[in-house]
C-alpha positions in Angstrom: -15.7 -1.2 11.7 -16.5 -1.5 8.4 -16.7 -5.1 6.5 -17.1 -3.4 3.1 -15.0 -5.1 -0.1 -14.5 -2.1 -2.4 -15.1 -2.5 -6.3 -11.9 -0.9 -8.5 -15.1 -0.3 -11.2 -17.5 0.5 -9.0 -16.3 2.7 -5.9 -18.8 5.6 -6.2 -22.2 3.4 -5.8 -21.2 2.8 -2.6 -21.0 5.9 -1.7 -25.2 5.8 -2.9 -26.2 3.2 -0.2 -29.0 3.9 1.7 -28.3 6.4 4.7 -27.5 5.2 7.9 -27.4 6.8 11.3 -24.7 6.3 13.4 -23.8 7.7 16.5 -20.0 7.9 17.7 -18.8 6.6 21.3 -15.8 8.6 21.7 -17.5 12.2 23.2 -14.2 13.8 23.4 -14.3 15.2 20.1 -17.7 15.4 19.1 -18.1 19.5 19.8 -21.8 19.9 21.4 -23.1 21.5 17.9 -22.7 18.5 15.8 -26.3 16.3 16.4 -25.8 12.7 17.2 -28.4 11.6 15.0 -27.7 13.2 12.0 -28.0 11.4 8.7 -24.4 10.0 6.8 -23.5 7.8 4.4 -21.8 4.5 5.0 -18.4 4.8 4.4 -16.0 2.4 3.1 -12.9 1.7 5.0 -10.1 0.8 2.7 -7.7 -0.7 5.5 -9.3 -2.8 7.7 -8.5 -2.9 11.7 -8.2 -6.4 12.0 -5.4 -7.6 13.9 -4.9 -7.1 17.4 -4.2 -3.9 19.5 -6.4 -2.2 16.8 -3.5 -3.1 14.0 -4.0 -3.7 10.2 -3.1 -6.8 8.3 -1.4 -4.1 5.5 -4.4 -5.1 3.2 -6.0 -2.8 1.3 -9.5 -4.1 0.7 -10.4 -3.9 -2.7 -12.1 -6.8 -5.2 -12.0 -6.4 -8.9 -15.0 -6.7 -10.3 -16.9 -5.8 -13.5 -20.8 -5.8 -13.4 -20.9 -7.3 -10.0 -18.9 -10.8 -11.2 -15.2 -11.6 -10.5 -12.8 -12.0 -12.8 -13.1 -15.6 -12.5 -12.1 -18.0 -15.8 -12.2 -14.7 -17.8 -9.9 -13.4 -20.3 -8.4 -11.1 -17.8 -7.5 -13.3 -15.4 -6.0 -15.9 -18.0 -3.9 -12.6 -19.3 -2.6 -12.4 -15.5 -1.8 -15.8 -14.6 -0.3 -16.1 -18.1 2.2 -13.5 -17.4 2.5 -13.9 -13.5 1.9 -16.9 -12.9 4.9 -17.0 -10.5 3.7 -14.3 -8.3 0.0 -15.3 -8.2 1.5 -18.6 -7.4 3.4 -17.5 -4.4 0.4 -15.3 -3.2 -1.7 -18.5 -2.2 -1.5 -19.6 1.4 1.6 -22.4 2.0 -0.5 -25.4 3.1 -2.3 -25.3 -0.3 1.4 -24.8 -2.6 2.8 -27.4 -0.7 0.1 -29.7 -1.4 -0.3 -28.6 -5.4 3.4 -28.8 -5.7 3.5 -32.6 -4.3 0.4 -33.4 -5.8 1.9 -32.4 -9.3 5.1 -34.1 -8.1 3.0 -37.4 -7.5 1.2 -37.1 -11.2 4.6 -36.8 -13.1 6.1 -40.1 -11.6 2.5 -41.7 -12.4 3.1 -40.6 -15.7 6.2 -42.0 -16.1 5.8 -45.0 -14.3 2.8 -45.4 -17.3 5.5 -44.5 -19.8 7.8 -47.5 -18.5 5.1 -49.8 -18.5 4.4 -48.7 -22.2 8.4 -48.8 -23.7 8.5 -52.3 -21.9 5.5 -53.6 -23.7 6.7 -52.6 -27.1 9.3 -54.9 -27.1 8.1 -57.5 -24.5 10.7 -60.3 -25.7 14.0 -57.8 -25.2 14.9 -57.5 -21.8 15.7 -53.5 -20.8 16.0 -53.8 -17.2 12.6 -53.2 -16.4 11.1 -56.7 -17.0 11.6 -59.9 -18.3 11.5 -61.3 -21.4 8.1 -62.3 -22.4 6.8 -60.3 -19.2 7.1 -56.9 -19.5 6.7 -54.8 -16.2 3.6 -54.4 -14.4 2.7 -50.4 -13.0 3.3 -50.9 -9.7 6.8 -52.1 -10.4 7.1 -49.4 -12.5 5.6 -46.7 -10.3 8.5 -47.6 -7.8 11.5 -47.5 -10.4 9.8 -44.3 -11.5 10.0 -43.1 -7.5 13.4 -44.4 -7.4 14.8 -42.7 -10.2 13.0 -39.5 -9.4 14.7 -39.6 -6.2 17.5 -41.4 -6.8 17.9 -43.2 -3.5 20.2 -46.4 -4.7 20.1 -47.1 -7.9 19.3 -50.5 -9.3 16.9 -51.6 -12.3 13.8 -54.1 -11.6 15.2 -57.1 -13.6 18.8 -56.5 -11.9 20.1 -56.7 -15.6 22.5 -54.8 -17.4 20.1 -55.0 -20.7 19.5 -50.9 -20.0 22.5 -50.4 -21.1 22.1 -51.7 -24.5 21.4 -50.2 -28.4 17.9 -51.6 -28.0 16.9 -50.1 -25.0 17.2 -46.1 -26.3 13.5 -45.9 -25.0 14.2 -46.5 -21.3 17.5 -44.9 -21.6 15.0 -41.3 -23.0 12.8 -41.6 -20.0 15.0 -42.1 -17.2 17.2 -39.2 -18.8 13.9 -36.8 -19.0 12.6 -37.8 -15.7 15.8 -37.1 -14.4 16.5 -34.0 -15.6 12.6 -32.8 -14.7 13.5 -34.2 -11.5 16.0 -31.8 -10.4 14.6 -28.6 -12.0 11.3 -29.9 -10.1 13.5 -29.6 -6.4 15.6 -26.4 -8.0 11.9 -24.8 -8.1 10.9 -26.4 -4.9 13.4 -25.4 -2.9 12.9 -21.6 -4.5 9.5 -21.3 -3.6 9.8 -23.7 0.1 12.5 -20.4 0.5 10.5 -17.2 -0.6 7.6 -18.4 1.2 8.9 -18.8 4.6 11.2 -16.0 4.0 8.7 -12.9 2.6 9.2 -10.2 4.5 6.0 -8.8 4.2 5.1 -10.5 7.4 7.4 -8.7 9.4 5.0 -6.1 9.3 3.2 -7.5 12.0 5.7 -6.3 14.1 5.1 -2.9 13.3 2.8 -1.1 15.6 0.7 2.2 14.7 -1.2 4.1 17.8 -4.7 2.8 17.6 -6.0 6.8 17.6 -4.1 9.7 16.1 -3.9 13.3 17.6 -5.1 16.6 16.1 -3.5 19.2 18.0 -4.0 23.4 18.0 -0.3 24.7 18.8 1.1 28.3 18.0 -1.9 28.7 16.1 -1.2 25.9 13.6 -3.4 22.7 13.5 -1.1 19.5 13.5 -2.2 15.6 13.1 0.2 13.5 15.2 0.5 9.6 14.6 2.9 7.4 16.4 4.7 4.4 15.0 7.0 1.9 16.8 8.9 -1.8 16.0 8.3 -4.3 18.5 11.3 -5.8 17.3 13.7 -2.9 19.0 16.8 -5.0 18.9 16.9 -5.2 15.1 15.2 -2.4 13.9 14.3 -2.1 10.5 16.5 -0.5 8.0 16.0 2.9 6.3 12.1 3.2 7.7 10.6 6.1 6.2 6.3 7.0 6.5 4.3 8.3 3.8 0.6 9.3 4.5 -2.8 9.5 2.4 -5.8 11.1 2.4 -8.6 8.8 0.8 -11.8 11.6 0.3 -15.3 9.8 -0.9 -17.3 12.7 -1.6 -15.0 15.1 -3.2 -14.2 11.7 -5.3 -18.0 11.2 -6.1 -18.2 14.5 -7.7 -18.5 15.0 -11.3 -17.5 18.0 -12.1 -13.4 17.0 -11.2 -11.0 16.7 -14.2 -9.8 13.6 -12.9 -11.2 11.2 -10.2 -8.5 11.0 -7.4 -9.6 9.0 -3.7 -6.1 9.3 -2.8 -4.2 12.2 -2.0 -1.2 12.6 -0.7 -0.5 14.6 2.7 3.1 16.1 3.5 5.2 15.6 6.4 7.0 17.9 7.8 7.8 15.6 10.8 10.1 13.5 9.9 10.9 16.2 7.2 9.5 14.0 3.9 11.9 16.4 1.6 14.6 14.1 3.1 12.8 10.8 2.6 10.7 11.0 6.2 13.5 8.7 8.0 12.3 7.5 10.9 14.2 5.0 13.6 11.2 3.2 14.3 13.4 1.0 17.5 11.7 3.8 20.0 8.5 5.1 19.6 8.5 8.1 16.8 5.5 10.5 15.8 4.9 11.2 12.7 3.5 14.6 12.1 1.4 16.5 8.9 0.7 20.3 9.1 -3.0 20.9 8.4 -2.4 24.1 6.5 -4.3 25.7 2.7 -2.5 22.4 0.5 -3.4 20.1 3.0 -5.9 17.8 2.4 -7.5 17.7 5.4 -8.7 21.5 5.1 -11.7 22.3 3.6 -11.3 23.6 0.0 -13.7 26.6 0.9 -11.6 27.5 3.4 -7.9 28.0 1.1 -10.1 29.8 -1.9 -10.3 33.0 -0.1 -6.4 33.3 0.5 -3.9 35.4 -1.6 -1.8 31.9 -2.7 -0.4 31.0 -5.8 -2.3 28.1 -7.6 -0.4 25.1 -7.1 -1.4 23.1 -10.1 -1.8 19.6 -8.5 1.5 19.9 -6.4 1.4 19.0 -3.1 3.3 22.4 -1.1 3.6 23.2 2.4 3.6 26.5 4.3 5.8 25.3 6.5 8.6 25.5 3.2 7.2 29.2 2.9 8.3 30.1 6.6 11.4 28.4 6.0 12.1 30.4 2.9 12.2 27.6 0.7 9.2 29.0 -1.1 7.3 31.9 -2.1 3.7 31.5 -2.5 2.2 35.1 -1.4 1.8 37.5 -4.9 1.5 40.8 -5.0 -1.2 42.1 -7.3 0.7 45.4 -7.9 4.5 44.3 -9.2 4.1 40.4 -9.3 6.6 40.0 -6.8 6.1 36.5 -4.5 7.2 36.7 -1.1 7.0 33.5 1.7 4.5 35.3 4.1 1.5 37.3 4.4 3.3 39.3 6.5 6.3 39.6 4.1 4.0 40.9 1.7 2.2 43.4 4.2 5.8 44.6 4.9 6.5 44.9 0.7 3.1 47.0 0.0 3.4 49.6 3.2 7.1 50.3 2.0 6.7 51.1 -1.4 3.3 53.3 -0.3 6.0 55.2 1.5 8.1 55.3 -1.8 5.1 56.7 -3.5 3.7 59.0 -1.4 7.6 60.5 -1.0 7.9 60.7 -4.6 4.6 62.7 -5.3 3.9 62.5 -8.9 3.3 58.7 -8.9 -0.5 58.3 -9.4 -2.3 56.4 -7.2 -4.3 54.3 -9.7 -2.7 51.0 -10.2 0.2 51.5 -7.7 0.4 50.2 -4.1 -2.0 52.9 -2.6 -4.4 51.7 -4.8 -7.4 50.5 -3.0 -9.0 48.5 -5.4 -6.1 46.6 -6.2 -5.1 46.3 -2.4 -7.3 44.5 -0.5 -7.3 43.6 3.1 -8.2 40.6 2.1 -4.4 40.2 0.5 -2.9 39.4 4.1 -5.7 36.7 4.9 -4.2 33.6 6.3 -5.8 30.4 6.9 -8.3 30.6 10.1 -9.3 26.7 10.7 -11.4 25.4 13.5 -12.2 22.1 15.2 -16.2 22.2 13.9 -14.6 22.4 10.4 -11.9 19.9 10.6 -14.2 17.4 12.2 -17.0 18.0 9.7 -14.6 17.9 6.6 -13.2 14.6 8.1 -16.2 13.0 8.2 -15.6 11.2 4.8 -12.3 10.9 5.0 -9.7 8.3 6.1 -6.0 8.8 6.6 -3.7 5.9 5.3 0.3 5.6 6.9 2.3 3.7 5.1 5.5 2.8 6.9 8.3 1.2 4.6 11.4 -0.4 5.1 13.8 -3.1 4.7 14.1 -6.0 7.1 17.9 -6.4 8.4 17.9 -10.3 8.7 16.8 -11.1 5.1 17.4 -7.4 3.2 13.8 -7.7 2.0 11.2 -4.9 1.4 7.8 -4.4 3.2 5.3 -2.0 3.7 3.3 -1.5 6.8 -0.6 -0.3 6.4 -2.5 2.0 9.3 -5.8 4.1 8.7 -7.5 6.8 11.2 -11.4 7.7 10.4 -13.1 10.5 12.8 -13.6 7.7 15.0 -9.9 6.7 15.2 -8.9 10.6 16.0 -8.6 12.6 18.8 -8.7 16.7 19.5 -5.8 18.5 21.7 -4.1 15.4 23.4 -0.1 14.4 23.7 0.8 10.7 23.4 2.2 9.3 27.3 5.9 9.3 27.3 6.2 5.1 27.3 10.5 4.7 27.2 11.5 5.0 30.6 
């Protein structure tokens, strides 16, 4: 497991460590080509395993830094706390708030028991309450009337007068009204925070629990990755759950010839379908499951350059929409006509040769019995194997993200898992385990 911090500035120089052999444990889907002791790069791991059963504290671990310092007493960090203080605030652990908060509490009646101590020694020969004439009240006194009032357990005034109730005692009569009214906006706030911190929801992710290895399965001749994702909490399950997943790619994020820099990317589920959200009921154990087809991430980009597809542009598709006839992806080079399948499109060309050879004065140059325009390679489709996904996956690690809403205090939270080549497994069914 990795212990690496990763650097929002500085990503790509780790990717420039020195080399590093490592050597896998898991032999069940190493294939025998693939050399033990060949040469790779130390690889970051964004979400840390570090929980028990192999579970992640839903912490993605990244530092900001900028020329290997943190943003410590720097303008940035003063620009953040300025405008988030709250937040930033409620991010430090509850032992330490609590203790700020009453240590700040303490300092404020210090304060004002100094500021009694003060108004009574302006005018030691009138008597306000506090002390008596000709001995104006010491701070102790004064730190316990400044308790008292801050609390306002009883009520009575140090010199058991009614003297604070006169014209000449407007000084007293400011204080205790300020220290009062700080007083309760102090235990309004308290109470607040005392509240959000024992409440955040973003512990009940704990509870979630992600298979500690994923599954890469070959079925019907489509390659399928298979993670499983279950609340221990069965009896409340959490509302409106739905998974999204990530592909975080190193090298192809090294290189410099990309328009933009992207280590994320984001991988389609078909499995709960994610055109509907990617609900999933999360009280029994559910899979989650991303076709590895020519968008997908997880296949190399040498691989999907060959095939007769439609460029994209950046949006994520699936060929599992095209098969469903959602989609049209397959041109043909003759008319321009899309159709969903290679095999749609084999069916398109042979039919209108038909058309054309009836017709006989067509030409064949430029029609659909034109050989240099119809290519076998037209009706390619994807051909992956296990050597290539393995060896594409190499610098890769797959993120789930499970979010939902927790039912006993309606609050939002996110649940964090990653797989590595390590984590995965080739041609394998998760063990029914609700009996």
């Amino acid at each position: 497991m990795s212990n690496f911090k990763i650097s929002a500035d500085e990503e790509v120089q780790l990717l420039r460590r020195p080399i590093t052999t490592t050597r896998s444990s898991n032999k069940n889907f190493l294939n025998k080509s693939s050399s033990l002791t060949t040469p790779r790069r130390s690889i970051p791991r964004l979400v840390e395993r570090n929980l028990p059963f192999h579970q992640s504290r839903s912490q993605v671990s990244v530092q900001n830094r900028t020329n290997g310092r943190f943003y410590i007493f720097s303008e940035r960090l003063h620009y953040f706390i300025n405008q988030n203080w709250l937040h930033i605030f409620l991010r430090w652990p509850t032992f330490l708030s609590v203790f700020c908060l009453l240590s700040l509490w303490v300092l404020w009646l210090v304060i004002f028991a100094s500021l009694y101590v003060y108004i009574d020694a302006r005018k030691p020969m009138v008597e306000c309450g506090l002390g008596k004439a000709g001995q104006p009240i010491n701070f102790f006194p004064a730190l316990s009337f400044s308790l008292e009032t801050c609390t306002t357990v009883g009520y009575s005034l140090p010199n058991d007068t009614n003297g604070f109730f006169t014209s000449d005692c407007y000084g007293v009569q400011l204080a205790v009204y300020l220290q009062m009214t700080w007083s309760m906006i102090f235990n309004a706030f308290f109470t607040a925070f005392i509240f959000a911190r024992l409440a955040r929801s973003e512990q009940r992710s704990a509870q979630v629990l992600f298979s500690n290895k994923a599954i890469i399965e070959h079925r019907n001749g489509k390659w399928l990755f298979h993670a499983r994702v279950y609340d221990m909490d069965s009896q409340k399950p959490i509302v409106e759950m739905h998974i999204r997943m990530y592909c975080a790619s190193w090298h192809t994020y090294e290189k410099r010839n990309q328009e933009q820099p992207h280590l994320l990317h984001a991988m389609r589920i078909f499995d709960p379908d994610d055109d509907v959200n990617a609900w999933v009921f999360t009280g029994v154990p559910m899979n989650a499951t991303h076709h590895i087809d020519a968008y997908s991430p997880l296949t190399p980009p040498h691989l999907s350059k060959d095939l007769n597809l439609l460029n994209s542009y950046g949006l994520m598709l699936r060929e599992v929409d095209q098969c469903a006839g959602n989609t049209s992806a397959y041109p043909c080079p003759v008319c321009g006509e899309t159709y969903e399948t290679a095999e749609n499109l084999k069916t398109h060309i042979q039919f209108n040769k038909i058309l054309e050879d009836a017709d006989g004065k067509i030409p064949v140059v430029g029609t659909h019995r034109d050989p240099d325009i119809v290519k076998p390679r037209l009706y390619n489709k994807l051909e992956l194997t296990k050597e290539d996904i393995m060896n594409h996956l190499k610098d890769k690690e797959i993120i789930c993200v499970a979010e939902g809403i927790e039912p006993m205090l309606s609050g939002t939270f996110q649940c964090l898992h990653s797989y590595r080549l390590e984590d995965i497994v080739f041609d394998c069914k998760f063990t029914p385990c609700v009996t």
